[in-house]
C-alpha positions in Angstrom: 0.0 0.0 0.0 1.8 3.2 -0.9 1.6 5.8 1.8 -1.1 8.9 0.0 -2.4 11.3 3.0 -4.8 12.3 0.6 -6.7 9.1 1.1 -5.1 8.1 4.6 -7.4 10.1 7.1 -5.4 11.8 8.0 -5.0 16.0 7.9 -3.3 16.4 4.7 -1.2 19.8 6.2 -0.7 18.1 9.9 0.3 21.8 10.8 0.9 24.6 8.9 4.6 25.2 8.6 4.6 28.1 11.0 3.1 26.5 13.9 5.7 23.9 13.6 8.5 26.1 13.6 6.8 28.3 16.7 6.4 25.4 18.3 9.8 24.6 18.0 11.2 27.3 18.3 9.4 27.9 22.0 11.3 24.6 22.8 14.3 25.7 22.2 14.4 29.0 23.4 14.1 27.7 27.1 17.6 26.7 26.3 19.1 28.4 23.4 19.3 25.5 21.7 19.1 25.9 17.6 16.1 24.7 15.9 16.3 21.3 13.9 13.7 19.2 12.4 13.6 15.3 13.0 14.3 13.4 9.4 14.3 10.0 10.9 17.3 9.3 7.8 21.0 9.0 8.0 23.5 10.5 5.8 24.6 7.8 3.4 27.8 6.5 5.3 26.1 6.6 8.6 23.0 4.6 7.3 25.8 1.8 6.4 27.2 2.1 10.2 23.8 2.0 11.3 22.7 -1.4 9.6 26.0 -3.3 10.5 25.1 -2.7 14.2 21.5 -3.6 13.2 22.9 -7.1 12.0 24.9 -7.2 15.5 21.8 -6.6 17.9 19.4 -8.7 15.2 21.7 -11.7 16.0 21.8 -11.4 19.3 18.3 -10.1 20.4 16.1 -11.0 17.6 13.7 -14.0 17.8 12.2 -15.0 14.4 8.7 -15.2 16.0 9.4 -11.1 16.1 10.1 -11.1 19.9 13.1 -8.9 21.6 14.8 -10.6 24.3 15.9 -8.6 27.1 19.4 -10.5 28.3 19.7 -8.9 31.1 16.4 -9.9 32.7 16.2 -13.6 32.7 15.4 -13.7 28.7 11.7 -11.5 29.0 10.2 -9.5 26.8 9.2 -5.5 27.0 7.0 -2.9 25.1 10.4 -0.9 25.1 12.0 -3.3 23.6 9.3 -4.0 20.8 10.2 -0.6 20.0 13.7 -0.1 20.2 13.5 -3.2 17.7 11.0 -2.1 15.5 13.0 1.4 15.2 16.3 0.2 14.5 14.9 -2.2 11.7 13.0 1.2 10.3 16.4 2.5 10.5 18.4 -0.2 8.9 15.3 -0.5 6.1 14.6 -4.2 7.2 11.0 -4.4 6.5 10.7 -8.1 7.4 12.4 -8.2 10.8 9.8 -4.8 11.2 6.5 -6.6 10.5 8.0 -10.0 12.3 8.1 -7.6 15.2 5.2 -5.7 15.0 2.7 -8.6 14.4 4.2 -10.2 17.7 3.6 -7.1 19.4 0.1 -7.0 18.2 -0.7 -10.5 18.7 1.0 -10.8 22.4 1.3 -7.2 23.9 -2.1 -5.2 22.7 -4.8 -4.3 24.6 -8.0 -4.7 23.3 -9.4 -1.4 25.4 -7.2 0.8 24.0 -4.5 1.3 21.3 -1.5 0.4 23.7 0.6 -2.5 24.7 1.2 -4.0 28.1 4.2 -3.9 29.0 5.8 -7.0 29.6 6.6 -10.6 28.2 7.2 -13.5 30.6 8.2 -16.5 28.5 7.1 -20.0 30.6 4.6 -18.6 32.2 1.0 -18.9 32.5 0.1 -16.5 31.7 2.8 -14.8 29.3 1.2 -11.8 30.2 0.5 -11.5 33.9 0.2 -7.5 34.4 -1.5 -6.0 31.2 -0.6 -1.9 32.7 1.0 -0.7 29.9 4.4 2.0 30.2 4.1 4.8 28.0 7.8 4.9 27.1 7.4 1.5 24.8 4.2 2.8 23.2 5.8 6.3 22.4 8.7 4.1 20.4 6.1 2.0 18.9 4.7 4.9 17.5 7.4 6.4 16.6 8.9 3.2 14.8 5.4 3.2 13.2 5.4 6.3 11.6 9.0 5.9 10.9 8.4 2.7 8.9 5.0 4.3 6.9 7.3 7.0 5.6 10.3 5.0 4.6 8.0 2.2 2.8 5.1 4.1 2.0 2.6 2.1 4.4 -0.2 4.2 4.9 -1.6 1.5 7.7 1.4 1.9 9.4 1.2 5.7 9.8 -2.3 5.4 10.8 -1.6 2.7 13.6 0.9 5.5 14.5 -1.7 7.9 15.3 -4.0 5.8 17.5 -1.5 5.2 19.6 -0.6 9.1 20.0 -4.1 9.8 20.8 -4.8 7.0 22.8 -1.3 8.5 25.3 -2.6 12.0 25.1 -5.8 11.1 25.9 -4.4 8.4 28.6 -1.4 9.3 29.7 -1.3 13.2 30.1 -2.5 14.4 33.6 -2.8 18.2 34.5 -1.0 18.6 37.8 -1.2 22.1 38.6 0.8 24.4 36.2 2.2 21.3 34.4 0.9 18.5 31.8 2.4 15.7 32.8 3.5 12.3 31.0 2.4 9.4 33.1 4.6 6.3 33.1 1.7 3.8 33.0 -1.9 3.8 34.1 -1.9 2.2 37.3 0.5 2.8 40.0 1.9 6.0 39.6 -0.9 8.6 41.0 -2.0 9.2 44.9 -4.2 12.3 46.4 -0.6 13.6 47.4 1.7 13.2 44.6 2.5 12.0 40.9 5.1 9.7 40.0 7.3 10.5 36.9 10.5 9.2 34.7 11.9 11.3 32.4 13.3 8.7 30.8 9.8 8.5 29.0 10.0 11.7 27.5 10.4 10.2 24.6 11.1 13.7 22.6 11.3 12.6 18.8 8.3 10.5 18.8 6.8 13.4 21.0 7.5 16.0 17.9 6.4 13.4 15.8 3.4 13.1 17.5 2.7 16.5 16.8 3.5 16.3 13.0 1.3 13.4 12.9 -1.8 14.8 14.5 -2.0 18.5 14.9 -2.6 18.6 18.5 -1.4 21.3 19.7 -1.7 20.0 23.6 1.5 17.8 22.7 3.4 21.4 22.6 2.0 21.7 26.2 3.5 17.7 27.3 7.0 18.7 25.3 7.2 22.3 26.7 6.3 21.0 30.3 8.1 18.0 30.0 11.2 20.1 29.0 10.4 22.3 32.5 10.7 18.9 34.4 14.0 17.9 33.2 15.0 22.0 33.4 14.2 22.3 37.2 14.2 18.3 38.6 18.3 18.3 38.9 19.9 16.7 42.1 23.2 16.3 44.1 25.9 17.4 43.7 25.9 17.0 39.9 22.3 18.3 39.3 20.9 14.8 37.3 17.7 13.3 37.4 17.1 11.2 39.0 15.2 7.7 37.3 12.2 8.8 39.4 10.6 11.7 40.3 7.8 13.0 42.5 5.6 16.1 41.8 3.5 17.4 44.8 -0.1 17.9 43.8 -0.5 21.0 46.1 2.7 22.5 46.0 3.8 21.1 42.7 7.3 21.3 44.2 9.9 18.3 42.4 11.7 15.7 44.9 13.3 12.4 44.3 10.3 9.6 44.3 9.9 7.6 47.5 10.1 3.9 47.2 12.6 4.0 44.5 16.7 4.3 44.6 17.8 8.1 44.8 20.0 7.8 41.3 21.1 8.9 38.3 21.0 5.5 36.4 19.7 2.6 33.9 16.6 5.2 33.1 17.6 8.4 33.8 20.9 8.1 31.4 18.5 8.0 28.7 17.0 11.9 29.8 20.1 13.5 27.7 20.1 10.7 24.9 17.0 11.6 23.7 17.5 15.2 24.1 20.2 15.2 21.6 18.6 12.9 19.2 15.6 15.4 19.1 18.2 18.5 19.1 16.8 19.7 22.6 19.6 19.3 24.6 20.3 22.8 26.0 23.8 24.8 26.5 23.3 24.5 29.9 22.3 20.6 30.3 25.1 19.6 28.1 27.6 21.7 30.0 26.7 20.0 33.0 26.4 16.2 31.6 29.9 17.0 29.9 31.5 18.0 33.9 30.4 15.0 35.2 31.1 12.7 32.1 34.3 14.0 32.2 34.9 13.8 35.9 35.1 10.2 36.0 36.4 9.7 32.7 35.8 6.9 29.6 37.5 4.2 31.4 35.4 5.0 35.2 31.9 6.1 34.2 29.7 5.0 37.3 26.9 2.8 36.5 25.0 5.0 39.1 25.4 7.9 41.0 23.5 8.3 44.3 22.2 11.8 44.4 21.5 11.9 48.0 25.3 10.7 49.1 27.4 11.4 46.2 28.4 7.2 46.2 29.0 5.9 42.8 28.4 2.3 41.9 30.9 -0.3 42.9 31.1 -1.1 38.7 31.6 0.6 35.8 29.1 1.6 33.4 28.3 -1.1 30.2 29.1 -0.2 26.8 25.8 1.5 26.0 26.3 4.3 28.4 29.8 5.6 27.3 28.1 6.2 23.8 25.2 8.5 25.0 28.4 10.4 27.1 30.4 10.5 23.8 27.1 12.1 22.4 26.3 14.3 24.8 29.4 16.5 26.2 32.5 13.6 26.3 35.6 14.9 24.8 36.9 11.5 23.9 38.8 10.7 20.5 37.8 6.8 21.3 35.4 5.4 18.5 31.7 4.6 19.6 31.3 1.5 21.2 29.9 -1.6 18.9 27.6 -3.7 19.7 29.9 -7.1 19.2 30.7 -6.9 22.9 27.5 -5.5 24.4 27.6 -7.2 27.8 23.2 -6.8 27.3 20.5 -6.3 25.5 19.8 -2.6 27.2 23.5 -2.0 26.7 23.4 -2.5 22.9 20.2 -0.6 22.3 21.6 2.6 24.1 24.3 2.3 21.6 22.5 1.9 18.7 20.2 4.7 19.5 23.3 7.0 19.5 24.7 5.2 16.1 20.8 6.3 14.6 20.7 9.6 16.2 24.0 10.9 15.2 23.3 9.3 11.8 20.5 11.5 11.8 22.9 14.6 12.8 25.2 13.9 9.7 22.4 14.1 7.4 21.0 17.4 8.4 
């Protein structure tokens, strides 16, 4: 099916021109940061970097029913994961590993209420599918991968697949709490009469711009701008991260580290300034203070965590995947990025292949 918005359903002009670029363009400006669309190509050269490390994580993750297998969590399966998968194959313009993975995420992970995916795949058990809340950072990169893949192959179901999805998290997954529109991280757990859980992590911001271009709401400028406030202001310790998990007062709206979860800058949170710089939001000022504690510790001692209550780092080094999202995002290093032959996980390797897509992207601007 070739991909014709004149017969899709969809708005033919998702936004006029100029309300893209204003909306933009109010993005940036709370940093500085210059304005940049999202092509979701590479520059030629890159694209062939980017499909040898496809081939490396296909190998190793890839299940020819179309499931992801998370390595380092006893071989299950994740929404996240589903999408991390289906973008890199959009990437590396693998249409069958795409549709192998997309019809196993349709046929195991969708719910039937709504246009989004629980969020995790037990494999042995009975059910597969114990817990069907969903987590709103795997359904924003299925979406993304979605629309993604209906542009690169001209799939005009895929696109529209794309936007139920988007509406379904706006319309979901979006809570007003007080002067802020907030992205929830599922639907259950995360809201009490006192306060609102949140990662940043899930702030997914290209396949939140995208959602925009795809739908022409402008209430997605209101979850980017805000979401952008929360990762502005929720900075903590003595190196002013985020932490994975964050707590917004509903009285005072006032930002703390969430209760109930470890106080550190880790296996989420180091994906806050990864997706930043793939959607060209990452400010002068966040990236000056990612690149002082980057280079604090070094290529060779990156902490796998940071505690931002006590300043302790983790007794380990970091993995593979998180020295290429500090080499992306203020690490002076002259060292290659890290491939994926030696990814000690399946998180490790996706993290690096995002950076391999997103700077792809960068070279083809």
């Amino acid at each position: 099916m070739r991909f014709d918005l004149k017969t899709s359903g969809l708005p033919a002009h998702p936004a006029p021109i100029m309300g893209r670029r204003a909306m933009l363009a109010a993005l940036m400006a709370m940093g500085g940061v210059s304005m940049s669309s999202i092509t979701g190509f590479a520059a030629p050269g890159a694209a062939d970097d980017v499909a040898r490390q496809w081939a490396v994580f296909r190998r190793k993750y890839f299940r020819p029913d179309g499931r992801i297998v998370d390595t380092g969590n006893n071989g299950e399966s994740h929404s996240e994961g589903q999408g991390y998968g289906m973008l890199f194959s959009a990437a590396a313009n693998d249409l069958p590993s795409f549709e192998a993975m997309w019809n196993w995420t349709q046929a195991t992970l969708r719910h039937t209420r709504d246009s989004l995916f629980s969020w995790r795949f037990l494999p042995g058990q009975v059910p597969a599918v114990p817990d069907t809340n969903n987590a709103t950072d795997g359904d924003l990169l299925i979406a993304l991968a979605l629309a993604r893949a209906g542009r690169r192959w001209q799939r005009v179901d895929f696109v529209q697949e794309a936007v139920a999805i988007y509406r379904d998290v706006l319309r979901l997954m979006t809570l007003r709490v007080g002067g802020y529109r907030v992205l929830l991280p599922g639907a259950q757990g995360f809201v009490s009469p006192d306060a609102v859980t949140l990662n940043l992590s899930y702030y997914v911001m290209p396949s939140l711009l995208q959602a925009f271009e795809l739908t022409a709401d402008p209430a997605w400028h209101g979850v980017m701008h805000d979401g952008m406030r929360l990762i502005l202001q929720a900075r903590f310790g003595q190196w002013r991260l985020p932490p994975d998990w964050v707590s917004i007062d509903r009285r005072t709206q006032a930002l703390s580290i969430a209760k109930g979860w470890a106080p550190r800058f880790s296996y989420d949170a180091i994906r806050v300034p990864l997706y930043l710089y793939w959607a060209h939001m990452l400010t002068p000022d966040l990236r000056a203070g990612y690149a002082q504690f980057w280079t604090h510790f070094g290529a060779d001692a990156l902490p796998g965590w940071i505690d931002l209550t006590t300043g302790a780092r983790s007794p380990y080094n970091a993995p593979p995947g998180y020295l290429a999202v500090a080499q992306c995002t203020g690490l002076a290093s002259s060292a290659k990025l890290p491939t994926l032959d030696h990814a000690p996980d399946y998180y490790s390797a996706a993290l690096t292949l995002l950076v391999y897509i997103a700077r792809a992207e960068e070279q083809a601007k």
